[in-house]
DRENMITOR-873523 format. One record per atom (N, C-alpha, C, O, CB): x, y, z. Coordinates in steps of 0.2 Angstrom, whole numbers, plus 5000, padded with zeros to 4 digits. Each point is the difference from the previous one (the first is absolute). Glycine has a CB too. Layout:
N
XYZ;...
***
This chain:
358
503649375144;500650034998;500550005006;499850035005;499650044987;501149915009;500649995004;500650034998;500249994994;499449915010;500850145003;500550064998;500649945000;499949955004;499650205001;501049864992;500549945000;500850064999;499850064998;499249814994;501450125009;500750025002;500249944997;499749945000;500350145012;500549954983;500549964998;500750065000;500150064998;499049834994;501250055011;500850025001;500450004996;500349945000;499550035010;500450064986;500650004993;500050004993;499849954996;500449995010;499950124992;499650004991;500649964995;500150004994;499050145007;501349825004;500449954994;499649984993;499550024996;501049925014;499850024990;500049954993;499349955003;499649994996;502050005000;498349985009;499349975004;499550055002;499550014996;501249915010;499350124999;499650045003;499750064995;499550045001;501349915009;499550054983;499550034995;499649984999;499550035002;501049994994;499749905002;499349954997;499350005004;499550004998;501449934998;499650055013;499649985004;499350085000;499450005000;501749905008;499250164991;499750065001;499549994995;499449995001;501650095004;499349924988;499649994994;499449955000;499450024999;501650004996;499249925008;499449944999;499350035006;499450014999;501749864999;499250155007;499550025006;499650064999;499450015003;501349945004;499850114989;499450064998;499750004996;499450035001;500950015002;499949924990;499749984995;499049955001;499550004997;502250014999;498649955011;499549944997;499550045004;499549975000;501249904998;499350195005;499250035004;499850005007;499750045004;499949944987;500749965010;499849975008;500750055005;499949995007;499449854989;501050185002;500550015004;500250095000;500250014994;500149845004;499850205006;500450065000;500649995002;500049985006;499150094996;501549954994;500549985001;500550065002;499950064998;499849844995;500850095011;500450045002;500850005000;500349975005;498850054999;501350004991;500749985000;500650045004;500150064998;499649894991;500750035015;500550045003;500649974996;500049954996;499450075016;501250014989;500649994998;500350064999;499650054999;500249844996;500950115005;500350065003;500350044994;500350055001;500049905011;499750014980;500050004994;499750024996;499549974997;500949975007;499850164996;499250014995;500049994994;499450014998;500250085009;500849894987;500049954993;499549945002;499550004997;502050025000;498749955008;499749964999;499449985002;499849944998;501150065002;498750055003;499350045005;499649994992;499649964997;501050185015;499649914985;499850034994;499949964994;499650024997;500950065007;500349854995;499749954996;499349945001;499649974996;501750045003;498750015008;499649945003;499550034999;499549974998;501149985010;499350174993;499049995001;499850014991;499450014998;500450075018;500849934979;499749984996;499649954997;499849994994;500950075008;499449885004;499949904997;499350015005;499549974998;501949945000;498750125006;499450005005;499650055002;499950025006;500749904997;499050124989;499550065003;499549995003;499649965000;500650094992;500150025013;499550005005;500350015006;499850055004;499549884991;501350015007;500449995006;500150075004;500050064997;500649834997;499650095011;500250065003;500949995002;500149945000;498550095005;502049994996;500550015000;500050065005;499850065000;500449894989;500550015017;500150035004;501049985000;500249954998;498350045009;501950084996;500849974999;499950005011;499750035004;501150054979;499949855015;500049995006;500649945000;500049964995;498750095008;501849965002;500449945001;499849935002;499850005007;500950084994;499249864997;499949945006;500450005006;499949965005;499849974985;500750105009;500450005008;499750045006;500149995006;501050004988;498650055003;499550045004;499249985004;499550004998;501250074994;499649935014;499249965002;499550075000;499449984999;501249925011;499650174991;499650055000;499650004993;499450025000;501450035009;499649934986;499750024994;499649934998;499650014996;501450085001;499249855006;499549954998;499550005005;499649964999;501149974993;499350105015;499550015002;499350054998;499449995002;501649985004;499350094990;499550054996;499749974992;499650034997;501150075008;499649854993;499949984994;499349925004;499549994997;502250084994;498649905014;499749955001;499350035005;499649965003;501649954996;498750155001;499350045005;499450004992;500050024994;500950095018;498649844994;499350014995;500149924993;499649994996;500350205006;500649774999;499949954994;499949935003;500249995006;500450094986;499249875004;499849945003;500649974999;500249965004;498550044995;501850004994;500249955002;500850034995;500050024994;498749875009;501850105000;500649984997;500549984997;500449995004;499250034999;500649974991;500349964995;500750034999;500150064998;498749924995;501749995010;500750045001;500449954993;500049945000;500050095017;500250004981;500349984994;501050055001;500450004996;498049984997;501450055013;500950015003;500449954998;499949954996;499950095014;500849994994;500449954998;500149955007;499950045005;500650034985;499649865011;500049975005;500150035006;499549995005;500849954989;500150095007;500450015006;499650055005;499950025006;501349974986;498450035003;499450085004;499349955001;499450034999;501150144992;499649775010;499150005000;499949985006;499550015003;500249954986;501150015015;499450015008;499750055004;499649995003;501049944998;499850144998;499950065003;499450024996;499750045004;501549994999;498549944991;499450024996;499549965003;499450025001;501350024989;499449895011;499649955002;499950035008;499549995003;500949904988;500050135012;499850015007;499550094999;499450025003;502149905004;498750114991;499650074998;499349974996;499450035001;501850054996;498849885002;499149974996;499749975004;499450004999;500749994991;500149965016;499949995004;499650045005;499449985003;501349974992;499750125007;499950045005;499550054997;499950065002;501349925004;498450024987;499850024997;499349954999;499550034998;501750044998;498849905005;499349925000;500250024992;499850064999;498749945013;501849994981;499950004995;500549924997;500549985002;499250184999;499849804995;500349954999;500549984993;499950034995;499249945013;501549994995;500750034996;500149944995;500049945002;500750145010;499449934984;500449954995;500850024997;500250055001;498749934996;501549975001;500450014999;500449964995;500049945002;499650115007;500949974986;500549954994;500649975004;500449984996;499450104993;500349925018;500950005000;500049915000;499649965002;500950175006;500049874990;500249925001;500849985005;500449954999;499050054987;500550065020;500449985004;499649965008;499450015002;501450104991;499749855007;499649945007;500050055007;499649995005;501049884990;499850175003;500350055007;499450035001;499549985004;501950064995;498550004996;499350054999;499449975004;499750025006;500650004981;499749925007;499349985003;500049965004;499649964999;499950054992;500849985014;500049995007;500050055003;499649995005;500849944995;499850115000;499750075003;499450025000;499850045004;501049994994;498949954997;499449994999;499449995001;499450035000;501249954997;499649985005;499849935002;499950005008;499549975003;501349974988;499650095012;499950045005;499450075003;499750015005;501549934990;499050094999;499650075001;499249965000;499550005005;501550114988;498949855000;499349975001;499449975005;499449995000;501449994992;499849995016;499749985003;499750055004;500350035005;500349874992;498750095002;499450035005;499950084995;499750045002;500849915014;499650054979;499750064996;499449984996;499949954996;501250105002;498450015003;499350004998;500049994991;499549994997;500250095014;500949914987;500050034994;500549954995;500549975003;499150165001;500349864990;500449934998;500750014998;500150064998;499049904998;501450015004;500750014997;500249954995;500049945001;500550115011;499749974984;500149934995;500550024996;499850034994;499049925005;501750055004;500750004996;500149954994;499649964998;500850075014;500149994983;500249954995;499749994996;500149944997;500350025010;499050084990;499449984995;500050024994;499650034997;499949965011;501350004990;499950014992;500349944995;499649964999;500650185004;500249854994;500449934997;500249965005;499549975002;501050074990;500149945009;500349985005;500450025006;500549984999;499249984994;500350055012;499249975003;499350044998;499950065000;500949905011;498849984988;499450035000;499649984996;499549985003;501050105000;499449904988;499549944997;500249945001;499649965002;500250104990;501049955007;500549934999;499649965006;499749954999;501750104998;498749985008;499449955005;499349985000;499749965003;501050075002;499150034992;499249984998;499849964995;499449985000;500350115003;500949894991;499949954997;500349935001;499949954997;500050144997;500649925012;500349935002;499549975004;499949944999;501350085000;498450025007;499549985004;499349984995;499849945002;500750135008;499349954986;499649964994;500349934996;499649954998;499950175002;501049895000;500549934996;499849945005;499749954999;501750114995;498849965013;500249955004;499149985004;499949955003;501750104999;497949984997;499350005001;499649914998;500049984995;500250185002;499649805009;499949935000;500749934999;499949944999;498850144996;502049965004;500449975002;500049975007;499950035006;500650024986;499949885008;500049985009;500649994997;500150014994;498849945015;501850024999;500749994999;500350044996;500549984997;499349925005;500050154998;500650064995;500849975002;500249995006;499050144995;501149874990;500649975003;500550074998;500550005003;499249864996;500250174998;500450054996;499350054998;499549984998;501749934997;499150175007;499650054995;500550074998;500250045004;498549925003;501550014985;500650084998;499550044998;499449994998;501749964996;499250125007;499750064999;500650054997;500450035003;498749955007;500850034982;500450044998;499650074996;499450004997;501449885003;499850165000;499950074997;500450034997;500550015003;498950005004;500550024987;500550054997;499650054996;499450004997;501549925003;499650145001;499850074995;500750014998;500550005004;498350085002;501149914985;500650014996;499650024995;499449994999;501649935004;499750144993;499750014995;499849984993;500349945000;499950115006;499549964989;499749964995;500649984995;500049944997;498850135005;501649974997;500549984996;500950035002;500450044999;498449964991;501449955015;500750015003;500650024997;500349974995;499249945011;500850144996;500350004993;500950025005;500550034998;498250034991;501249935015;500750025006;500249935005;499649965002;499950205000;501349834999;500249945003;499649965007;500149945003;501150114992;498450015008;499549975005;499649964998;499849955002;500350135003;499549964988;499450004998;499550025004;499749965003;500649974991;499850115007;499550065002;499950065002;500650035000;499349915002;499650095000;499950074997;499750015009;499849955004;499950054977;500350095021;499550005006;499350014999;499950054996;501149985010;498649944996;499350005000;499750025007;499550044999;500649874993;500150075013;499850035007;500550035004;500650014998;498649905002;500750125006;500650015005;500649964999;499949944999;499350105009;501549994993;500349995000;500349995008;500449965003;499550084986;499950005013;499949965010;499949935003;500249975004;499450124998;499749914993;499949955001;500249944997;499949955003;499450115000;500949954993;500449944994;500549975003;500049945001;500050134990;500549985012;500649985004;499749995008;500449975004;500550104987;498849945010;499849955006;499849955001;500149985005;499850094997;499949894993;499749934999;500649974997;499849944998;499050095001;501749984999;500649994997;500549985005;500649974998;499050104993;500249965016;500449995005;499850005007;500550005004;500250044988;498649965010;499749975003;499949925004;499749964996;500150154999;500449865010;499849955000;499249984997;499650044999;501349965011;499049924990;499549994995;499649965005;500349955002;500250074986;498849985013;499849945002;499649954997;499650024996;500650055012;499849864993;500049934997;499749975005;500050025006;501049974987;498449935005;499949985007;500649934996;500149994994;498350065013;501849924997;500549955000;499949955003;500450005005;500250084993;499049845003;499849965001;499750025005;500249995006;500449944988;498450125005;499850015002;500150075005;499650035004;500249854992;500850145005;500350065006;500350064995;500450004995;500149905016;498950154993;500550094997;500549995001;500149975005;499350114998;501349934992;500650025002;500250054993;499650024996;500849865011;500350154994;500150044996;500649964994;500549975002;499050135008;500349924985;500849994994;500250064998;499650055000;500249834995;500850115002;500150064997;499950034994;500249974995;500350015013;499450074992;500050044993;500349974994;500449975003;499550125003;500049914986;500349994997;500149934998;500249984994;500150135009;499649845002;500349925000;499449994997;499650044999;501249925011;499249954988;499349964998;500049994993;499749964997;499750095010;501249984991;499950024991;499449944998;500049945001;501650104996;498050004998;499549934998;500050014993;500250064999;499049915011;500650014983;499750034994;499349954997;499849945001;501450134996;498450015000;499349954998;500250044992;500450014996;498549975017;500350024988;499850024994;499150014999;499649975003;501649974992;498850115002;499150045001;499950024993;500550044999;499550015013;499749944984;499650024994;500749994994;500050044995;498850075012;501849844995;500450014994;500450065001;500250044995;499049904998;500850075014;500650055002;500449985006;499650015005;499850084990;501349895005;500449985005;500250035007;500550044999;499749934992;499750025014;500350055005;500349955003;500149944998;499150165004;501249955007;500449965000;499450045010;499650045000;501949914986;498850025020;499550005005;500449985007;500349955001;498750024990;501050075013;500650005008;499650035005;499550034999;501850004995;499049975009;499650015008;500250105001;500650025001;499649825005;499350194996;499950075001;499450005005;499649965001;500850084987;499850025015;499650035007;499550014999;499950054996;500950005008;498549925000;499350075002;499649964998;499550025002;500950114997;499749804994;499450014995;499449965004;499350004999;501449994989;499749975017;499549955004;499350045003;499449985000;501849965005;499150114996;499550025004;499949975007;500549995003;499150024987;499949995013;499649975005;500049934998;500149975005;499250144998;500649854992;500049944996;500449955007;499649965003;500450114982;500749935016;500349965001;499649985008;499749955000;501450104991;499050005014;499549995005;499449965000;499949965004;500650134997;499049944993;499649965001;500049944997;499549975002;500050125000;500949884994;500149924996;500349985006;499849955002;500450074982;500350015020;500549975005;499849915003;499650015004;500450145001;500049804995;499749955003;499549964995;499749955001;500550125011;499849974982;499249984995;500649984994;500049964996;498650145006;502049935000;500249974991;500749985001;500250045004;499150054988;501349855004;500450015000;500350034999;500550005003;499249944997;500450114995;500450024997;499650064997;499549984996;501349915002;499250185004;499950074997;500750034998;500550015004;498350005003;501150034984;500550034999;499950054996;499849984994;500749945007;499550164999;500150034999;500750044995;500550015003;498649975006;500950024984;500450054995;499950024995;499649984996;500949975007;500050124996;499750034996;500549974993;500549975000;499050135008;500149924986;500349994993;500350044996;499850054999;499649885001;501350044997;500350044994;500249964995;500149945001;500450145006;499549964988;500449974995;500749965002;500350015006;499250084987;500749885003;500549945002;500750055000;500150054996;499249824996;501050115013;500650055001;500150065005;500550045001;499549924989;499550035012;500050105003;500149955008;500050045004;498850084987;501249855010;500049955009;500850024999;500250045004;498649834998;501750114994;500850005001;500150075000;500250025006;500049864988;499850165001;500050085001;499950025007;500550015004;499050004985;499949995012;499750045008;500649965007;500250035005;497949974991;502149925002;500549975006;500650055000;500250025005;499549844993;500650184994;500550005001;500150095002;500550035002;499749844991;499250155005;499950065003;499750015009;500150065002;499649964984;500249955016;499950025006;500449945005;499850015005;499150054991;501549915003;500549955002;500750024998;500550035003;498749874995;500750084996;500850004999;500250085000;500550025004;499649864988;499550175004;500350055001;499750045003;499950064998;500749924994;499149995014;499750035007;499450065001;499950015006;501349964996;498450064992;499550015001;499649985006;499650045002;500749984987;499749925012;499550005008;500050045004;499550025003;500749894997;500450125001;500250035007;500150094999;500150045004;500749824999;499150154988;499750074997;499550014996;500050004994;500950015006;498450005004;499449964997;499850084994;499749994995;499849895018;500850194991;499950054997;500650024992;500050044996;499449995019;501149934986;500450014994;499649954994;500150024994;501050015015;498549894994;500049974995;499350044997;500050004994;500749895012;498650144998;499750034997;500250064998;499650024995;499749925009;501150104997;500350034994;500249984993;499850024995;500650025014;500149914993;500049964992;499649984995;500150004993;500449985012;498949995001;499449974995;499750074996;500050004994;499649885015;500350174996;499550054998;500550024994;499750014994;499750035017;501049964991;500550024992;500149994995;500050034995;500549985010;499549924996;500249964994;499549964996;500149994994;500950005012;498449994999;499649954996;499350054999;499750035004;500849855001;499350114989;499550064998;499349965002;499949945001;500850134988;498949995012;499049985000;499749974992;500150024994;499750105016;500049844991;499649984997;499149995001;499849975004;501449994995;498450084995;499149995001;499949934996;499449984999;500250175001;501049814997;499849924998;500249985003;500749994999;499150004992;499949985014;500149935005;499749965000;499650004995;500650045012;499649904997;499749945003;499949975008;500450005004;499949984984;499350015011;500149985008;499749915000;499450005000;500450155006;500549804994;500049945000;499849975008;500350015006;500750004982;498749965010;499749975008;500149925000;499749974996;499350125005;501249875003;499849935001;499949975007;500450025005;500449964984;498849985011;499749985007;500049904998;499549984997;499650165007;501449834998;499849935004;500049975004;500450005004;499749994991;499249975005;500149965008;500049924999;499749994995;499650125013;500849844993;500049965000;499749955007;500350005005;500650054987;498649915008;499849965006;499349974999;499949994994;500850075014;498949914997;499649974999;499550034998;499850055002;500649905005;499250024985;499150034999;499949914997;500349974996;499650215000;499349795009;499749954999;500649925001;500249964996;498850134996;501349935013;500649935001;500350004997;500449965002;499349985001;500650104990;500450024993;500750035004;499850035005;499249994985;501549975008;500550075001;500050034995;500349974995;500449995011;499150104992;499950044996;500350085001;500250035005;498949884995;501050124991;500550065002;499250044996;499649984996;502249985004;498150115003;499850044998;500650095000;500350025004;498549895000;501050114988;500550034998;499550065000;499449985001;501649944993;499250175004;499650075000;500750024996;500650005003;498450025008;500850004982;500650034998;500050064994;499949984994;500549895009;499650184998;499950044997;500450074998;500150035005;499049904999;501050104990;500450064999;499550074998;499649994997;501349924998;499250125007;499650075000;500350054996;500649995000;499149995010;500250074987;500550024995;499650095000;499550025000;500749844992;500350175007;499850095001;499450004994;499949974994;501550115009;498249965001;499450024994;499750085001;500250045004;499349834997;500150124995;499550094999;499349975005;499649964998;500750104986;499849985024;499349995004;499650084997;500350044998;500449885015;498650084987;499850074999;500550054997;500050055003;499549935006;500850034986;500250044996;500750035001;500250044996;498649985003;501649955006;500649975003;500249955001;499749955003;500250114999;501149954996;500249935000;500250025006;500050065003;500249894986;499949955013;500149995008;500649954997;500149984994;498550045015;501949974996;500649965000;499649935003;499450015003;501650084999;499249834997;500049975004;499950005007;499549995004;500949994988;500250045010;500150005009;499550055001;499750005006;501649984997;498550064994;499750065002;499149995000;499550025002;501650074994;498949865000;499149974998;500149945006;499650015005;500150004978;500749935018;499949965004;500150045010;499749975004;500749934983;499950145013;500350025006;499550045004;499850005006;501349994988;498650074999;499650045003;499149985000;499550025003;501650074994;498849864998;499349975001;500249935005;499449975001;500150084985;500849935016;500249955005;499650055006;499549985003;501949964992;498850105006;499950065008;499250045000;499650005005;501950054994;498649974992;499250015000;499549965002;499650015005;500650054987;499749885004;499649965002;499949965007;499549995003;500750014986;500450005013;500049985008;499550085004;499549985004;502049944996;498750125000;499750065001;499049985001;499650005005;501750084987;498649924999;499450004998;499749945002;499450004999;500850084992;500149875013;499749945001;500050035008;499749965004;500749934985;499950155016;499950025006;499350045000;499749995005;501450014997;498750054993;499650045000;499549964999;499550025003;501150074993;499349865001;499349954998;499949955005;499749954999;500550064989;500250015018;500049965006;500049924998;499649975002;499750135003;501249884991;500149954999;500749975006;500249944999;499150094988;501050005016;500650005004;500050045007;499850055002;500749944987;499749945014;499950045007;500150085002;500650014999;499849895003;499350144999;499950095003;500450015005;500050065003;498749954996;501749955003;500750035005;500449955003;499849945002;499650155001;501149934999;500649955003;500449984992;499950024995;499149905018;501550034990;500549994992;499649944996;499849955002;501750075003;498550014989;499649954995;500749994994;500350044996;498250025005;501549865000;500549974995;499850004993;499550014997;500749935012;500550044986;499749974994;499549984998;499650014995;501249995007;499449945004;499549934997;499450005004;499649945000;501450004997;498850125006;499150014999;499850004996;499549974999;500350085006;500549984989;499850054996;499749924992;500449964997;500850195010;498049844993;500049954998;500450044992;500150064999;498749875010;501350014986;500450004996;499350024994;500050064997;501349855007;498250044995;499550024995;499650085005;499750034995;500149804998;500150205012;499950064998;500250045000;499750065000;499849915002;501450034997;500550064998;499950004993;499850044997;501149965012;499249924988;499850014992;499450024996;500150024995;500549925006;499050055002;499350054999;499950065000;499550034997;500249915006;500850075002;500050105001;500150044995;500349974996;500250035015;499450084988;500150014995;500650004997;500249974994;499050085010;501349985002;500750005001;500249945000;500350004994;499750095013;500149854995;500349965001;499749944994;500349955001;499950105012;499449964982;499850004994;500849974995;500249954997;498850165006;501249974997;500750014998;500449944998;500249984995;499950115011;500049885001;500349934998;499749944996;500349974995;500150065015;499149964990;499549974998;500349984993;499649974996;499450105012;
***
């Protein structure tokens, strides 16, 4: 049995609480400074224990991180280095959802020379998106191109964005205006947010696909020199790329990032019918052929255990569990920073957790 700390009884960090007390192997503990939300969570996850506490506080995630093996921060970006440096100084090994590059270079940082593992980024994207592109591209030689796309919208659009909020709104808009990184004939560089415009199509449903912050992951680095052309974006329905230009451009939300999530919080409602649409291609050498291999798949809100779960909230928080439960089974390195793309792709889908996708 392993004591686990998860940091945030959101809309994620329920689930994550749920999947881990529920399945037996795990005693779970939730902080968050939110007691509504303490209370939604230890209803999904009897048993759990619940502690209040701010993530800004090192004193309080110092008492909450005493006596457990491992950490699941489901904060919000901005507090996981001070949390990653506190589990550290704690030997307790840390995971984490953010999809900021800043972050996890901080990270990345704290990792080197700790007894204990740090594996930032392990829930959607960043985080399968790469455990399913590193299996796409598996016995390719001369990679010439590998896209990596992602979206969470909801099931039936009914507003001029077309969409609805499903995850943080911090985080939303940060990937909306963060630089992005690409490899670009072979070399990391960065482009910018929002550009790329592309459209596909997945199961007979149209999106449209641009360049956003964080999904790379670690990915870009390590393809660096192996691939022509790495690209990370996320997906929307057709039209929402011109909207978001003229909201944070023309009429200058960039530069009011707390007025524009005022608005969103305002204006665009939650939705528990979502999807979460995945596509992975790569394109290059298998048996002297130029050959393309594609991974393409939609995920859709369901009833897990006698609760429903949202999309983002089944792919996002069983993304992190499974990474977790594949540490515990000593299938992944026991310390120092562990990437995505360790993480083999056929034993996350095996896992109980990581099933889900499946």
């Amino acid at each position: 049995m392993k004591d686990v700390l998860v940091l945030g009884a959101g809309k994620i960090g329920r689930m994550v609480a749920s999947l881990l007390q529920c399945s037996g192997d795990y005693r779970v503990t939730v902080m968050d400074s939110h007691d509504g939300s303490l209370r939604e969570t230890m209803a999904l996850a009897p048993g759990a224990t619940s502690v209040g506490g701010r993530f800004d506080d090192p004193g309080a995630i110092d008492r909450a991180l005493e006596g457990k093996w491992a950490v699941v921060s489901c904060a919000p970006f901005f507090c996981n280095p001070m949390i990653a440096e506190r589990a550290k100084a704690k030997g307790v090994h840390y995971l984490d959802l953010t999809e900021d590059v800043a972050v996890t270079k901080k990270v990345l940082e704290l990792a080197k020379g700790a007894k204990t593992a740090f594996i930032p980024q392990c829930g959607l994207a960043p985080g399968f998106i790469t455990i399913a592109a590193n299996h796409v591209i598996q016995g390719m030689t001369g990679l010439h191109e590998v896209k990596m796309r992602v979206g969470a919208l909801p099931e039936f659009p009914s507003n001029a964005l077309k969409y609805n909020l499903t995850w943080s709104t911090d985080g939303l808009i940060n990937e909306y205006i963060q630089p992005c990184e690409a490899v670009i004939d072979g070399k990391v560089t960065e482009v910018p947010a929002l550009e790329g415009l592309e459209h596909m199509t997945i199961e007979g449903i149209e999106f449209e696909a641009f360049n956003t912050s964080g999904g790379l992951g670690t990915f870009a680095a390590t393809l660096e020199g192996k691939v022509k052309h790495l690209s990370y974006k996320t997906m929307r329905y057709p039209g929402h790329n011109a909207i978001l230009k003229l909201l944070l451009w023309d009429l200058g939300f960039r530069e009011h990032r707390d007025e524009l999530k005022a608005a969103f919080e305002r204006a665009l409602p939650t939705t528990k019918q979502d999807i979460v649409a995945i596509f992975v291609s790569a394109a290059g050498m298998v048996d002297g052929r130029y050959t393309e291999r594609t991974y393409a798949k939609i995920v859709r809100h369901k009833e897990i255990a006698g609760h429903h779960w949202t999309a983002i909230q089944i792919t996002t928080a069983c993304g992190v569990t499974a990474v977790l439960d594949l540490l515990r089974e000593g299938k992944l390195a026991q310390h120092g920073f562990v990437r995505n793309e360790d993480v083999r792709f056929d034993d996350f889908i095996a896992n109980r957790f990581g099933r889900y996708y499946a």
